[in-house]
Backbone bond lengths (Angstrom), bond angles and torsions (degrees), N, CA, C in turn:
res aa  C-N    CA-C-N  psi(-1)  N-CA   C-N-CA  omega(-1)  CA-C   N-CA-C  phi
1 X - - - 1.453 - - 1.535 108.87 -
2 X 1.188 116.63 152.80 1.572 121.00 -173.10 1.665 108.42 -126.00
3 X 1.494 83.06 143.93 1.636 85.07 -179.11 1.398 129.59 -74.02
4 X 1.208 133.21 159.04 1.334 110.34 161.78 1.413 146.04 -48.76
5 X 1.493 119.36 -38.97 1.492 169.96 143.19 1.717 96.03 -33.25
6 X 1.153 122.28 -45.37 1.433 114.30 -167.37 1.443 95.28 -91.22
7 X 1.789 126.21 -37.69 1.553 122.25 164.74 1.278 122.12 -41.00
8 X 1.584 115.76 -50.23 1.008 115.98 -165.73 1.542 105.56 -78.22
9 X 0.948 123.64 -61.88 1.903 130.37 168.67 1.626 84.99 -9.22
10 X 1.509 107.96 -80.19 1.535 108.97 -147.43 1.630 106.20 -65.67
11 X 1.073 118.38 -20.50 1.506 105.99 161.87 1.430 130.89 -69.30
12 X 1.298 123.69 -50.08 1.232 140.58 147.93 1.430 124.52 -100.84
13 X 1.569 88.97 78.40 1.541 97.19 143.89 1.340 146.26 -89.58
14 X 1.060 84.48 -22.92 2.184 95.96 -179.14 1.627 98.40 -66.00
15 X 0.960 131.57 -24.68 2.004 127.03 -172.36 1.330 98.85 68.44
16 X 0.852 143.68 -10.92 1.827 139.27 -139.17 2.244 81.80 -106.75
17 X 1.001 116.07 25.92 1.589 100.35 171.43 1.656 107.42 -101.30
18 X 1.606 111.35 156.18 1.238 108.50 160.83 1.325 126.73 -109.62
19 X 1.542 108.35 -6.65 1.633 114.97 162.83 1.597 119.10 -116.48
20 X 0.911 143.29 125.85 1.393 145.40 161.75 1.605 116.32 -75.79
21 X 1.311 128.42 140.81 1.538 132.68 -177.16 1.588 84.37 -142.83
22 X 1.469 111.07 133.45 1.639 106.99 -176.97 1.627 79.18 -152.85
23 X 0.840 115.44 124.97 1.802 111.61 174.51 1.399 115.49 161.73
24 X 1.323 118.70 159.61 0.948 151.06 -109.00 1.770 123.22 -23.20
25 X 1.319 96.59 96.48 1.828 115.98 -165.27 1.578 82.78 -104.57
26 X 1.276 116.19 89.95 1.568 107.64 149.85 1.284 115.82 -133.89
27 X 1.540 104.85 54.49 1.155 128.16 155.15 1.752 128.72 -59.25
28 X 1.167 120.84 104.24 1.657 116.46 -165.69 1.503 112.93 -62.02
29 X 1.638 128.03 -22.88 1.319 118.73 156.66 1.411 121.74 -30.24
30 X 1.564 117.12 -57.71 1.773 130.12 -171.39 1.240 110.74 -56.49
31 X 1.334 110.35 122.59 1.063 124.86 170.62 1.529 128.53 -89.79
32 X 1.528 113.57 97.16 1.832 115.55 174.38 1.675 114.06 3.34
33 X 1.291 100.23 129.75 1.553 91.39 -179.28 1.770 101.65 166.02
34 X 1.215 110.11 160.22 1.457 124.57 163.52 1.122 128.25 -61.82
35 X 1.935 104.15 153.02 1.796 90.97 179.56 1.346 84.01 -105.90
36 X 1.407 113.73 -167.60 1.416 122.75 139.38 1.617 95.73 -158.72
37 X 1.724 88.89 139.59 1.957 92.87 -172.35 1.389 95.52 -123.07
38 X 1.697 100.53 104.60 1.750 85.64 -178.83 2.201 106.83 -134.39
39 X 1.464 99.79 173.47 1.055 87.51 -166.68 1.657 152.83 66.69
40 X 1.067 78.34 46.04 1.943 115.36 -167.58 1.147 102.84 -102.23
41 X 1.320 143.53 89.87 1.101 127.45 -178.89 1.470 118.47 -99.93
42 X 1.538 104.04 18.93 2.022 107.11 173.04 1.407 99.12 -130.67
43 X 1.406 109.18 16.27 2.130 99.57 -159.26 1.587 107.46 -96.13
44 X 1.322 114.86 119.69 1.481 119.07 -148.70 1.502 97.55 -128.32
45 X 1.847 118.86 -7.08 1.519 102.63 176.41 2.056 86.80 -158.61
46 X 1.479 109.73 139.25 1.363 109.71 174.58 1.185 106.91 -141.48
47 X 1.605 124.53 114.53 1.388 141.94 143.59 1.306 118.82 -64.03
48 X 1.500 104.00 111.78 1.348 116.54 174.30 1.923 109.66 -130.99
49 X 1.192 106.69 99.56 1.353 106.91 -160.77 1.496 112.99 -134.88
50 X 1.667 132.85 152.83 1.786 112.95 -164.33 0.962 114.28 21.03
51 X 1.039 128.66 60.20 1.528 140.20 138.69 1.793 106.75 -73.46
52 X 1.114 115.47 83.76 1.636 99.43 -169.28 1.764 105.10 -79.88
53 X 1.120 128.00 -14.05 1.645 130.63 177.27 1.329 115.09 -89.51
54 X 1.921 121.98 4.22 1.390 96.36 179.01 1.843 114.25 -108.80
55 X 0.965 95.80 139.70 1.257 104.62 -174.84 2.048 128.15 -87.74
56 X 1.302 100.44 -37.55 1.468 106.98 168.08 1.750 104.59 -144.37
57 X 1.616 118.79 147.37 1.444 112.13 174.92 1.526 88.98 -121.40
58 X 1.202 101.79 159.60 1.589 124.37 -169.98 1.661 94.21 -138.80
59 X 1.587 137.56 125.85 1.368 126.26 153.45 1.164 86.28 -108.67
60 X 2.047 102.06 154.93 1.250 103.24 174.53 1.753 92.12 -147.71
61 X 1.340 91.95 148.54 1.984 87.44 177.31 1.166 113.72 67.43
62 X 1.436 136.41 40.48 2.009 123.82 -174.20 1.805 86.50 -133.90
63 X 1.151 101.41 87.99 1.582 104.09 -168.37 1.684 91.62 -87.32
64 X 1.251 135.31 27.13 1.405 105.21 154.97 1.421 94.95 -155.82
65 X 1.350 103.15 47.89 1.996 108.15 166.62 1.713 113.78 -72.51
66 X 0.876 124.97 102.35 1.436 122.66 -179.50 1.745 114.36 -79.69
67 X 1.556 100.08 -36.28 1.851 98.99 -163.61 1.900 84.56 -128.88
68 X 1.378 96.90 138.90 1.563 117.75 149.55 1.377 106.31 -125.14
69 X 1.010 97.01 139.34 1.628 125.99 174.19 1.318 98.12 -125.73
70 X 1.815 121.15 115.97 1.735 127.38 164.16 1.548 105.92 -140.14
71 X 1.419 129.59 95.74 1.282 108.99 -169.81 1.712 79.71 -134.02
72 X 1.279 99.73 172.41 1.539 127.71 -166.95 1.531 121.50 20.65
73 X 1.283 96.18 57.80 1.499 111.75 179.49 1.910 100.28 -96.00
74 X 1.143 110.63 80.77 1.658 102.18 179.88 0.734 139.69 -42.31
75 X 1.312 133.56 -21.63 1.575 148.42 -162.76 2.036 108.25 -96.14
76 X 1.835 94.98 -39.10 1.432 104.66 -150.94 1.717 112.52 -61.71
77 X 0.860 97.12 170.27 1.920 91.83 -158.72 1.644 101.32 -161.19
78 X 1.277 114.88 -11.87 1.668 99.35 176.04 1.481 100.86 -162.10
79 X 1.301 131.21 137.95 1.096 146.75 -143.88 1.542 107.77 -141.96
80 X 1.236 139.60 103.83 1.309 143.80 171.80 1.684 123.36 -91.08
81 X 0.760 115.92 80.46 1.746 110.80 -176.31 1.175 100.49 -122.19
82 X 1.906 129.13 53.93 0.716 117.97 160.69 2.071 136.78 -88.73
83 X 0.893 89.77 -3.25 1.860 109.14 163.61 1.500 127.11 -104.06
84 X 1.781 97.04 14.18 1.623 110.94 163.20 1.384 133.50 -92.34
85 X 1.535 103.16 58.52 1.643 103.18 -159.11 1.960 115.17 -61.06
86 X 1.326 88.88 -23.75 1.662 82.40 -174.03 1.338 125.22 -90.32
87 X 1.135 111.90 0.86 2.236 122.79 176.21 1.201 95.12 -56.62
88 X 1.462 90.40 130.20 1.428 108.82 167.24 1.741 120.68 -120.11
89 X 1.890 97.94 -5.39 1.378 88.39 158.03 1.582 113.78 -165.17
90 X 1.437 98.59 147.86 1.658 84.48 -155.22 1.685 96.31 -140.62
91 X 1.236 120.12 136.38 1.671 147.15 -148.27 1.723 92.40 -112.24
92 X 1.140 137.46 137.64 1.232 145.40 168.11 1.452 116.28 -165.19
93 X 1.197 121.58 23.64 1.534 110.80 171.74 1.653 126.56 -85.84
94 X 1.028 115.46 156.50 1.664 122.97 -165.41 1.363 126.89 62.95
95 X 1.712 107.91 27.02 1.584 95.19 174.25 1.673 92.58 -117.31
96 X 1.510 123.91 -162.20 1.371 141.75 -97.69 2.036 74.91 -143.18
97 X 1.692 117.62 -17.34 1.580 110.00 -155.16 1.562 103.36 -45.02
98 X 0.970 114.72 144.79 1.411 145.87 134.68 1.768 125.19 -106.94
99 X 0.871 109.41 0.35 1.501 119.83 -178.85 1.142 116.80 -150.93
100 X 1.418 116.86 128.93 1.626 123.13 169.98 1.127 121.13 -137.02
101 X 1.462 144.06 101.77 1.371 145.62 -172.64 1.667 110.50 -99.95
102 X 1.519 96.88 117.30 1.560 103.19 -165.94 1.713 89.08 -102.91
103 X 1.397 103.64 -170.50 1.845 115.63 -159.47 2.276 77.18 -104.41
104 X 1.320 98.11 139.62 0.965 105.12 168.31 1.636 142.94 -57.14
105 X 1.212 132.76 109.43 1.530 137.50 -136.38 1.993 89.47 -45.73
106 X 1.646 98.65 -36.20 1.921 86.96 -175.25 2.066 114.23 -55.34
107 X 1.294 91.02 -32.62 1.793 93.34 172.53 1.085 106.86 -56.66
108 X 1.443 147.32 -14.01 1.419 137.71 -151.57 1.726 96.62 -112.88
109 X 1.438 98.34 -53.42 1.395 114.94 165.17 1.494 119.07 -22.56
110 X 1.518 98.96 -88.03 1.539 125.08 169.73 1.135 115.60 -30.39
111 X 1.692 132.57 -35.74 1.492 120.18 170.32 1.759 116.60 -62.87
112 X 0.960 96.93 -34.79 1.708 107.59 -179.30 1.861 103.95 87.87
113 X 1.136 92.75 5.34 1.652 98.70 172.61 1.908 119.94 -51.48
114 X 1.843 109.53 129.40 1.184 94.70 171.45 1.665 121.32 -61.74
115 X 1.232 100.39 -13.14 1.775 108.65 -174.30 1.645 106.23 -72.91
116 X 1.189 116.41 -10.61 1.378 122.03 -154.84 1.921 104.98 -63.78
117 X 1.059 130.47 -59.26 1.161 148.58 169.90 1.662 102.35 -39.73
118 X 1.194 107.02 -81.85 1.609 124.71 172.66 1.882 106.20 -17.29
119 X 1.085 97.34 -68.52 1.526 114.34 -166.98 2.073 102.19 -66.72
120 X 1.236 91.29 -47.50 1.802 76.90 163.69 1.439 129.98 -74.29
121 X 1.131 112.86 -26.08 1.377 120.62 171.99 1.721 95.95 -61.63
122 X 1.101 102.97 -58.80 1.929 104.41 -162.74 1.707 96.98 -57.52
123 X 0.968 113.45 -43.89 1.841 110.85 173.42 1.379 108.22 -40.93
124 X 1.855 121.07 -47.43 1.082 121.73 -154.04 1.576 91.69 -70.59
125 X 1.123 105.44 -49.94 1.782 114.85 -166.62 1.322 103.76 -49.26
126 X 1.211 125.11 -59.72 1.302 150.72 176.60 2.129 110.18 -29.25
127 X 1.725 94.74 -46.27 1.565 95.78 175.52 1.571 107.98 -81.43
128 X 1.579 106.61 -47.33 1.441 121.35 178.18 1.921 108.17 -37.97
129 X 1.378 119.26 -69.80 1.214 112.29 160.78 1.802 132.04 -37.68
130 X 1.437 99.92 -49.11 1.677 84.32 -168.88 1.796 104.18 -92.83
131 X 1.760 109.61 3.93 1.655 86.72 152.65 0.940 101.26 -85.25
132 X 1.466 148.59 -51.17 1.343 138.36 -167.15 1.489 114.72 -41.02
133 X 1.096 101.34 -35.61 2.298 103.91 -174.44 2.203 88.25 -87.20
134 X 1.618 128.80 30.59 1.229 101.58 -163.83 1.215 129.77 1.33
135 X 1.809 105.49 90.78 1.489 136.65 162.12 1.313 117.72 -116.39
136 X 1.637 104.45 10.68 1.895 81.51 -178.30 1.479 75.08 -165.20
137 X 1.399 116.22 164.17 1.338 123.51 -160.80 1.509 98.50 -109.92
138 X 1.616 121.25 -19.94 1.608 115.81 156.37 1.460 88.26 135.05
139 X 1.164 133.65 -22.72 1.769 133.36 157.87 1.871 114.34 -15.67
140 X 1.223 98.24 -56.38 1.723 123.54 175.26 1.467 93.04 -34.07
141 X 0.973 127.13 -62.11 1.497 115.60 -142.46 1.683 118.43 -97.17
142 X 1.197 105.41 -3.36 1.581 124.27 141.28 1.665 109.14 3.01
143 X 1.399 130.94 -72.11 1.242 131.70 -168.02 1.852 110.34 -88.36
144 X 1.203 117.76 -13.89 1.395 122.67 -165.77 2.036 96.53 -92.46
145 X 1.387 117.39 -1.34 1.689 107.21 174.60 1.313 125.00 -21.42
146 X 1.231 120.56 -27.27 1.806 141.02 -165.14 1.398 108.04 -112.04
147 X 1.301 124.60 -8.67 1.171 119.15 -163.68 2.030 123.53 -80.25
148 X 0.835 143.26 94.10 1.782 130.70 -167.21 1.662 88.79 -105.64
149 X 1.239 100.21 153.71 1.565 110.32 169.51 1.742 89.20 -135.08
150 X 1.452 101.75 145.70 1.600 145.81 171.00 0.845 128.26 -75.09
């Protein structure tokens, strides 16, 4: 049986992409399991969608990912995008999250970006909504302690 993680490797290996399309693997070979997509140094948008075997995504190293797109991944349950300071928009409905690790409000800061504010606020909204639809058991909001919206 093959992992998911070892699919994806062998599809993208070169790193040299700026969009990712990873979807619909509901192939019964795959075996449940984690991704981790790291070291992208052009990857600026990733579709990850029916993926029914993945269980947690981790990006790591894609310093100019702007858009994730991950929706109806059934299994998925924890979400790491915490070294994604520059997303500006990010898709998560119909999976399993209980966990979401965003880039720390000082990463947003530190760019000196006018977007900087904007984009944390929209994070906030972003958790505020999917507890409100009970999608997350309240784990998510871990990094937002400081956070008030207006």
């Amino acid at each position: 049986m093959v992992t998911i993680q070892q699919l994806f490797d062998k599809r993208y290996s070169e790193k040299k992409e700026e969009e990712i399309q990873f979807s619909d693997l509901n192939e019964r070979k795959v075996s449940a399991g984690e991704l981790t997509i790291k070291n992208f140094p052009n990857l600026k948008k990733v579709n990850i969608n029916n993926v029914k075997s993945l269980t947690k995504l981790k990006i790591i190293n894609c310093p100019q990912l702007t858009r994730l797109n991950c929706q109806n991944n059934d299994l998925l349950t924890s979400l790491d995008l915490s070294e994604c300071d520059k997303l500006m928009k990010i898709q998560v409905s119909n999976n399993r999250l209980e966990l979401i690790k965003f880039p720390t409000f000082a990463s947003f800061s530190s760019r000196k970006s006018k977007f900087s504010q904007k984009i944390f606020v929209n994070y906030a909204y972003i958790i505020i909504f999917l507890v409100s639809r009970r999608q997350f058991v309240g784990k998510c909001v871990q990094q937002f302690s400081n956070v008030f919206v207006v």
